[in-house]
DOVEX-600331 format. One record per residue (C-alpha): x, y, z; residue in one letter. Coordinates in steps of 0.25 Angstrom, whole numbers. Each point is the difference from the previous one (the first is absolute). Last residue first. Example, Ala and Ser with C-alpha at 12.3 -4.5 7.8 and 13.67 -1.06 7.14 Angstrom:
<pts>
    east   north      up   code
      55      -4      29      S
      -6     -14       2      A
</pts>
This chain:
<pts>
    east   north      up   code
     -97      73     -19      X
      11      -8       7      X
      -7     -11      11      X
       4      -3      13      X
      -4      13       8      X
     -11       2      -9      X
      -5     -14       3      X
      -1       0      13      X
       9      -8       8      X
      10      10       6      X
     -10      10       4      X
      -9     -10       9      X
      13      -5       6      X
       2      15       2      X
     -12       3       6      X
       3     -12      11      X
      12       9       3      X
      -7      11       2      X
      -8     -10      12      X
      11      -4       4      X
      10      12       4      X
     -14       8       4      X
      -2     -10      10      X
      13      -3       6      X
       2      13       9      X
     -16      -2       5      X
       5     -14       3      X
      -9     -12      -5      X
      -9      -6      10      X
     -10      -7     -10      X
     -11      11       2      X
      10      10      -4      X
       6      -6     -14      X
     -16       0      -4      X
       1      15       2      X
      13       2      -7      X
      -7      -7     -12      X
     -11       7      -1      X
       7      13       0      X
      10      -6     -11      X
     -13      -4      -8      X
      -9      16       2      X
      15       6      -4      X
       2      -8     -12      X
     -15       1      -4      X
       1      15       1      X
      11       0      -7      X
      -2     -10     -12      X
     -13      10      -1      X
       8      14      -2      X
       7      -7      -9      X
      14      -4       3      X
      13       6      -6      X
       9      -7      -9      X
      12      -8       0      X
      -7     -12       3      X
       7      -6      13      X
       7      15       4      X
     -11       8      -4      X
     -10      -9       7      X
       6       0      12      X
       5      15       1      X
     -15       3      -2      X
      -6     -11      11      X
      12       7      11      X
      -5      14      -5      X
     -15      -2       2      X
       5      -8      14      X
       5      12       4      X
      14       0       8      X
      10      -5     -13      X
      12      -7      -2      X
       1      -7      10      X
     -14      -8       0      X
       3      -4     -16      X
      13      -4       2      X
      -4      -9      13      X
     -11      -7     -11      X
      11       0     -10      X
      10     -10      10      X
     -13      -6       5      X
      -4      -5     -15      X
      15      -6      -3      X
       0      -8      11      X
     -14      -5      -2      X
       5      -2     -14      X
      13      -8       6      X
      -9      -7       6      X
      -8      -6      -9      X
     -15      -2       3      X
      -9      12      -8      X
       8       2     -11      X
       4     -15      -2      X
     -15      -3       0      X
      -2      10     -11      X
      11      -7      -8      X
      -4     -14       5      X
     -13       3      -6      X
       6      -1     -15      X
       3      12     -12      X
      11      -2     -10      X
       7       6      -7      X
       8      -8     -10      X
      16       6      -1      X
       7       2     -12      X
      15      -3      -3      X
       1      -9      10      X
      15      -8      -1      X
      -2     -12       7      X
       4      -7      14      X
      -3      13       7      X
     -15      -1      -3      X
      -3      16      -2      X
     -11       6      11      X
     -15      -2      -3      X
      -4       5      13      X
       1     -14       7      X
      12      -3      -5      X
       7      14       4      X
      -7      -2      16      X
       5     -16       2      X
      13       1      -8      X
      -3     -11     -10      X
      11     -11       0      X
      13      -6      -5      X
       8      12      -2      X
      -4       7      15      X
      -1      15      -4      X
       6       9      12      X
      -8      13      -1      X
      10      11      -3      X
      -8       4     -12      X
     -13       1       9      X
       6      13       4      X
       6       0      14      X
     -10      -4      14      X
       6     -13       0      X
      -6     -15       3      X
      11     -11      -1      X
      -5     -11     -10      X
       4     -13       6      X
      -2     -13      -9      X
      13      -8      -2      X
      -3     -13      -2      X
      -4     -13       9      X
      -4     -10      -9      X
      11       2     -11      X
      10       5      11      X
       3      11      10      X
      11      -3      10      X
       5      15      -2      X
       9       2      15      X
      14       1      -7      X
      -6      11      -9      X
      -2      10      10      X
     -14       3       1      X
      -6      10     -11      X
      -5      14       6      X
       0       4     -14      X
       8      12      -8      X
      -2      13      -1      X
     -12       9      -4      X
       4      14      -2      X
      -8      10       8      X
     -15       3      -2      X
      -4      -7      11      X
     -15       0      -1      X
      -7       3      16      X
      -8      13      -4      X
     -11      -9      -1      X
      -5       7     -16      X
      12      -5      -5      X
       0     -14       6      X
     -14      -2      -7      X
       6       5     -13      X
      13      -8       0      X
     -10     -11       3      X
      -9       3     -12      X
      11       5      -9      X
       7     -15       0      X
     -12      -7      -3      X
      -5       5     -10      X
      -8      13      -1      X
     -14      -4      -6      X
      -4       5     -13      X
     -11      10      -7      X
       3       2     -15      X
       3      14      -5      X
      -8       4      -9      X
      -1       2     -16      X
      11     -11       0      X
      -1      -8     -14      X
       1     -12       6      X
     -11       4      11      X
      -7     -14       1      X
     -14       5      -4      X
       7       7     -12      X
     -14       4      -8      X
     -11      -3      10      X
       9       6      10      X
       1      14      -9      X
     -14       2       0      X
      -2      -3      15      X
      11      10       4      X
       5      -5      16      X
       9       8       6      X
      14      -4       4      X
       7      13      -1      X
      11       3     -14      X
      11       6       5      X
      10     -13      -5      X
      -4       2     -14      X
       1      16      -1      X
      16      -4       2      X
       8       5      11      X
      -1     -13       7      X
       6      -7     -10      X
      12       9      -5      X
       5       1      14      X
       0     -15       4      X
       7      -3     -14      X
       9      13       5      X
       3      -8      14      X
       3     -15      -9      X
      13       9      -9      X
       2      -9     -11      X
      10      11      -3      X
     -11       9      -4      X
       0      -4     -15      X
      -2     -15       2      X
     -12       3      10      X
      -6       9     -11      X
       2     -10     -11      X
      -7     -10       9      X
     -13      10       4      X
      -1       1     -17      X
       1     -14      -1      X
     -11      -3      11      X
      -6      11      -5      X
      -2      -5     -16      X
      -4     -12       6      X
     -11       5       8      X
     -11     -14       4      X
      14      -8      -2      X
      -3     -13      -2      X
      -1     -11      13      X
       8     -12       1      X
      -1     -13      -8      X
       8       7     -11      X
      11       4       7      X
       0      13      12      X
      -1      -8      10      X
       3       5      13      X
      -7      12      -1      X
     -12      -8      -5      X
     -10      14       0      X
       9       7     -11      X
      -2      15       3      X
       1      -4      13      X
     -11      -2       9      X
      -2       6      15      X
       3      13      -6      X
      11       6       6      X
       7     -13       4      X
      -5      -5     -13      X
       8      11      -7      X
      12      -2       7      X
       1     -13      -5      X
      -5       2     -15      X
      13       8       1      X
       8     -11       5      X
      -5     -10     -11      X
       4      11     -11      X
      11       4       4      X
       5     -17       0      X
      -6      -3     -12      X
       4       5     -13      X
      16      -3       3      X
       6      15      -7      X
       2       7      14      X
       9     -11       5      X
      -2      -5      12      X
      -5     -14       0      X
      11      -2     -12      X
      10       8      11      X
      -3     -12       9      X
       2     -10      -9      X
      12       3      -4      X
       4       0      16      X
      -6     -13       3      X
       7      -4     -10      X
       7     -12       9      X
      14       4      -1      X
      12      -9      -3      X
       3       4     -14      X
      -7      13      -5      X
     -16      -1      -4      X
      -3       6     -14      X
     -14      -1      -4      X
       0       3     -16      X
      -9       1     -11      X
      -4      12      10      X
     -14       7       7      X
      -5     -13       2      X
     -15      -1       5      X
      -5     -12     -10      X
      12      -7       2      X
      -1      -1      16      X
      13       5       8      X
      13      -9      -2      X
       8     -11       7      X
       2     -11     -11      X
      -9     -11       2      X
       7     -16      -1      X
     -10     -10      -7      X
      -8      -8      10      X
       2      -5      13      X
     -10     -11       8      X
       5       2      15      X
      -4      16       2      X
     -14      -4      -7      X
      -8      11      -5      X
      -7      -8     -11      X
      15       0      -6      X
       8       7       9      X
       8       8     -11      X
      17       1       3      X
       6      12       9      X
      10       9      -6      X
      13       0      10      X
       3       9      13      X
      11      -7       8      X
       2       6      13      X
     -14       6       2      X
      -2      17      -2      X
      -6       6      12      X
     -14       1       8      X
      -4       6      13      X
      -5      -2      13      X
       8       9       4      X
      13       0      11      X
       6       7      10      X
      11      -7       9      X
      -4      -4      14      X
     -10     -12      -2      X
      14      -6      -7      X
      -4      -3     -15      X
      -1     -15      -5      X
       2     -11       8      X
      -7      -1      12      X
      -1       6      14      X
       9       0      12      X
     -13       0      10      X
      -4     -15      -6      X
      14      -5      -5      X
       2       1      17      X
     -14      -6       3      X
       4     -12     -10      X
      15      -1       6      X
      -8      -2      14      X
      -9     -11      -3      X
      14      -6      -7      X
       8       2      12      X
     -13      -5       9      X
      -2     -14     -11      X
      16      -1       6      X
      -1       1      14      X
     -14     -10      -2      X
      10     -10      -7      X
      12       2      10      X
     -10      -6      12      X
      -3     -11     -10      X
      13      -5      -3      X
       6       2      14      X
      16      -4      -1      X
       5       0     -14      X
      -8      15      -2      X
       5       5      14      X
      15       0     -10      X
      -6       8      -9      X
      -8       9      10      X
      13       4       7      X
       6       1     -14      X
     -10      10      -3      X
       2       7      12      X
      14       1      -1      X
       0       6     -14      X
      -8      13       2      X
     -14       3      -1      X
      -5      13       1      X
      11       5      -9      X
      -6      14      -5      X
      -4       7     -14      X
     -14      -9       1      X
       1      -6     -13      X
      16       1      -3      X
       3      -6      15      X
     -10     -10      -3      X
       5      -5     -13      X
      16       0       5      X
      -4      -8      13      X
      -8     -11     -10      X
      13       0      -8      X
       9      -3      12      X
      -8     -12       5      X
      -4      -5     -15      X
      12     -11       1      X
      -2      -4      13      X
     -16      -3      -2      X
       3     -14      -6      X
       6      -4      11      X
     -12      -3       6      X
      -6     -11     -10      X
     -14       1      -5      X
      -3      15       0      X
      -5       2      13      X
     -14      -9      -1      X
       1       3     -15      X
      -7       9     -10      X
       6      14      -5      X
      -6      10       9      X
      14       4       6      X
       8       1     -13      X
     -13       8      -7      X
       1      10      12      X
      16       0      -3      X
      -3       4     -14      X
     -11      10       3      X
      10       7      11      X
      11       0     -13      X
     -11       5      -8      X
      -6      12       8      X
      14       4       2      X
       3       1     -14      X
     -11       7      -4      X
       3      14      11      X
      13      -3      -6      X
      -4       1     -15      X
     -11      12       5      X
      10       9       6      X
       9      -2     -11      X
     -11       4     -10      X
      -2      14      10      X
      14       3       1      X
       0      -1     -16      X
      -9      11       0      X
     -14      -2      -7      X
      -8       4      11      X
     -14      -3      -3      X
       3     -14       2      X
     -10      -8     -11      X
      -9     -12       5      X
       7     -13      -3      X
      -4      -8      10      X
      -6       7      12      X
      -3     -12       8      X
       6     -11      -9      X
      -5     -15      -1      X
       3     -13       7      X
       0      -3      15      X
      -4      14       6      X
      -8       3     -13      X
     -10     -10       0      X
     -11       9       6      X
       1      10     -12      X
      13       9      -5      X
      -2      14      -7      X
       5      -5     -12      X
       6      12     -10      X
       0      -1     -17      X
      12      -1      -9      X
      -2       3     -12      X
       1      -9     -14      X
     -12      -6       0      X
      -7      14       1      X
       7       5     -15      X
      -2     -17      -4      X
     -14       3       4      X
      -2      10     -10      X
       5      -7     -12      X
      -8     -12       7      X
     -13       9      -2      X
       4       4     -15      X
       2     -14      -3      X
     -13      -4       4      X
      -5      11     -10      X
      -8      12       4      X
     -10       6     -12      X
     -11       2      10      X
     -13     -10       1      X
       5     -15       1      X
      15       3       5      X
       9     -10      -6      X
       1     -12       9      X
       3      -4      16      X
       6      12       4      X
      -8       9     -11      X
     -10       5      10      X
       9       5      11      X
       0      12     -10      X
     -10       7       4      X
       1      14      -5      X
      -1      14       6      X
      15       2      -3      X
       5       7      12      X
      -8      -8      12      X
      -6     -10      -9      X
      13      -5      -7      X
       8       2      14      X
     -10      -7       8      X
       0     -12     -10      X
      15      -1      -2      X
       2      -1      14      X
     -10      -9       4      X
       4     -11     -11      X
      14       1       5      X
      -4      -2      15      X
      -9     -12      -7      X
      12      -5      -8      X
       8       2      15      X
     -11     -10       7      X
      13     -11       1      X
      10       9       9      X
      -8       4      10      X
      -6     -15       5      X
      -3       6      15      X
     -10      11      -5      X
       3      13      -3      X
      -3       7     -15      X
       8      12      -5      X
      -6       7      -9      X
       2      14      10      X
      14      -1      -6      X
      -5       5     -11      X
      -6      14       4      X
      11      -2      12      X
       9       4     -11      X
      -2      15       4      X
      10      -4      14      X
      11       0     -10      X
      -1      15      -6      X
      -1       5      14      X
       9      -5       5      X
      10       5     -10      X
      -6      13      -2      X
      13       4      10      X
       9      -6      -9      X
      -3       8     -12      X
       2      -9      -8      X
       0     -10     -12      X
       0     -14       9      X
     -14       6       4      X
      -6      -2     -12      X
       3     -15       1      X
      -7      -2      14      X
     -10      10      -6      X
      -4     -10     -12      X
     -16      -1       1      X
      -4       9      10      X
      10      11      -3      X
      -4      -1     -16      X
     -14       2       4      X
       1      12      10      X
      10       6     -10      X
     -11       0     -11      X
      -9       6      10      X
       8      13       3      X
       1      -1      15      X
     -10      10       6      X
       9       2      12      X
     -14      -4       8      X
      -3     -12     -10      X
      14      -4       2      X
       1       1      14      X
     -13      -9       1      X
       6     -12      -8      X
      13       1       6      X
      -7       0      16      X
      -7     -14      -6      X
      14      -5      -4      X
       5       3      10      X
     -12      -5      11      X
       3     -12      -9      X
      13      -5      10      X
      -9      -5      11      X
      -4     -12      -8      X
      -6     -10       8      X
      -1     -14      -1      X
</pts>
């Protein structure tokens, strides 16, 4: 099903890189903000909860939710040791980690920490007769109006499950008539809780009752409509969980009974080993101890161990981060794995010297930026040295800046940009049908992607496949954690330049831009070219521009196209040969 309630978590993670959130709070929030929370202020409440989607986002659907949660576990654990850690600690589920110094008992230390939270379901197609819609997502209102409204909102869900159950139990009418006269009263109290009115009072069922003795079959189809129409009702009421009405993340919080967690052997959740106390790996402790209070997950201890300005990884996996996305390589090129199958440092006295720096400004992710592109490095141009390629032909040692492709992302922020037509407000939530209408299942699911003119941040990502434009540019597979893209280069993205509708879209929008802005058609060629490439065109680019568009407008006339439409088309058919050039897709 759908999760409507990540666009918090998505509008949490862009608010924090805006504020400039200290990173070491961006980590601790995203692993223990439910718990955070609980410590004030009250109005970073919601906040601090909805930053728990980072786990919650685990999650896997399916019909069988509760028997694939050593899997959820296992995606948990990995995402956040890659994420923060730069390390793949997956690895030592089924043994001791066969390259880094991670035991098995290190990874069920962890997964007690992640065994011991609570995680949101977000209901499939067998949630009208069994599981939860909304089941266990976290009310951003923690007033105890709030939980009242929930217990009540539940308990009438229940009681009208109960008397649906009654009514489907198996029987021609349940056997013998009078065997109804004792749930008269209790099937009235059910339906007035679930739909807060009596809509059937006790005459008519006596009235139906008593039919019953007379016309067996006549009273059978009476009563396969009650239960036809009990279905419909559970159906608009919803399903236990949270009311559609009260706001709620899709977040994470402690579980009723946190408890260490015993060692799969072979990775097996059914064949149990020795009991693993909850704790970080050995080999990254920064304490004899790992003091977890009683009745809480760790979550939290683990959270400021992440954080904490003395663990050796965490700066430095963020920093060779932001590097990469000036540099199209980090400093380490395996940011994602940072263990002895990854890549070494090609500067390791700068990736700790960049660390200590980010530590130092308050793990401050804007003065990262800052320092970075102030630095002789990042000015250098792309040109070519032939003495220096024959030395460092793949650039380690950055004596120029290496040519790359905008991702995915920039290309259509770019393209709607240069249109006119972005929407540079907030993006809020998706046009989702109402709840009560999803009849998506295994073989039918969910698929819509909602075109928008926002930032390609607002995108509705679909879990459980490519979205059609960010996977064919390379975008992020939504079901893993990407820490660097491939780039890539197929027809299908030519064709899609030349083909998609949203592109011709896109293409009309600068093409009207271009003939509004300016009289001359020297002037309209220069705005053009200076809004797709930044830059002025050569006194050859114009004359070829002009002697194209020209061409163009003349070939529009002979196939009857207005005199109005024709400058409109044929700068628009300039700007798809803007958009999917190389200069325009590529950073130099």
């Amino acid at each position: 099903y759908p999760v409507p309630e990540l666009r918090y978590y998505r509008d949490y993670i862009i608010d924090s890189f805006n504020r400039d959130k200290p990173y070491n709070q961006f980590v601790r929030e995203q692993i223990a903000g439910d718990l955070l929370a609980k410590a004030g202020p009250k109005q970073e409440y919601a906040e601090k909860v909805i930053a728990t989607g980072f786990i919650a986002v685990s999650r896997r659907f399916g019909t069988i939710p509760y028997q694939t949660m050593h899997e959820v576990l296992e995606d948990s654990i990995q995402t956040m040791g890659r994420t923060f850690l730069g390390l793949t600690l997956k690895c030592a589920r089924c043994h001791d980690h066969k390259f880094d110094p991670i035991t098995t008992e290190d990874y069920y230390g962890l997964y007690g920490i992640f065994a011991s939270t609570q995680y949101p379901y977000a209901g499939s197609e067998t949630s009208i007769s069994k599981d939860n819609y909304r089941e266990h997502f976290v009310p951003l209102n923690p007033s105890k109006k709030t939980k009242k409204e929930i217990e009540e909102y539940n308990h009438r869900v229940e009681e009208l499950r109960s008397v649906l159950k009654y009514l489907q139990e198996e029987s021609p009418l349940k056997g013998e008539v009078d065997k109804y006269e004792g749930q008269v009263e209790s099937l009235k109290k059910a339906i007035e809780l679930a739909e807060g009115k009596e809509d059937f009072d006790g005459e008519p069922l006596k009235e139906f009752l008593e039919a019953a003795k007379k016309n067996r079959d006549e009273t059978r189809e009476k009563y396969r409509g009650m239960v036809r129409e009990k279905e419909q009702k559970l159906r608009e009421i919803g399903f236990p969980g949270i009311p559609g009405d009260v706001e709620a993340a899709y977040a994470v919080v402690d579980g009723p009974d946190p408890s260490d967690a015993h060692v799969q052997k072979k990775g097996e959740p059914g064949n149990q080993g020795d009991l693993a106390p909850r704790n970080v790996p050995a080999v990254l402790r920064l304490s004899d101890t790992f003091d977890i209070p009683e009745g809480s997950s760790g979550r939290l201890q683990l959270a400021d161990w992440l954080a904490s300005e003395k663990n050796p990884l965490t700066a430095r996996v963020m920093v060779n981060r932001i590097w990469q996305h000036h540099f199209g390589k980090g400093i380490v090129q395996s940011p994602s794995n940072f263990g002895v199958m990854g890549d070494a440092p090609t500067h390791p006295e700068l990736l700790d010297w960049l660390a200590q720096k980010f530590v130092e400004s308050g793990w401050s992710i804007k003065a990262m930026h800052r320092l970075i592109v102030n630095s002789k490095t990042y000015r250098l141009s792309s040109g070519f040295n032939e003495a220096n390629e024959a030395i460092d032909p793949k650039n380690d040692f950055l004596w120029h800046t290496d040519r790359r492709r905008l991702d995915a992302e920039s290309i259509r922020d770019t393209m709607l940009a240069a249109s006119g037509l972005l929407d540079r407000s907030r993006g809020g939530p998706h046009p989702f049908p109402p709840m009560k209408d999803w009849g998506y299942t295994q073989h039918a699911p969910f698929q819509e992607t909602y075109p928008s003119t926002h930032r390609s941040v607002y995108l509705m990502v679909p879990r459980f496949q490519r979205h059609p434009y960010l996977g064919l540019f390379d975008g992020p597979d939504p079901n893993r954690s990407t820490g660097k893209r491939p780039e890539s280069t197929v027809p299908l993205q030519a064709l899609f330049f030349m083909n998609n509708d949203f592109v011709h879209e896109l293409c009309d929008g600068f093409g009207k831009r271009i003939v509004e802005s300016r009289d001359a058609d020297r002037d309209r060629v220069e705005f053009a070219y200076r809004t797709a490439f930044s830059r002025p065109p050569t006194q050859e680019e114009v004359e070829l521009t002009q002697a194209y568009v020209t061409g163009y407008q003349a070939k529009l006339a002979e196939e009857g196209v207005s005199e109005g439409d024709r400058p409109i088309q044929a700068w628009g058919s300039l700007a798809r040969v803007l958009f999917s050039s190389n200069e325009f897709l590529y950073l130099d």
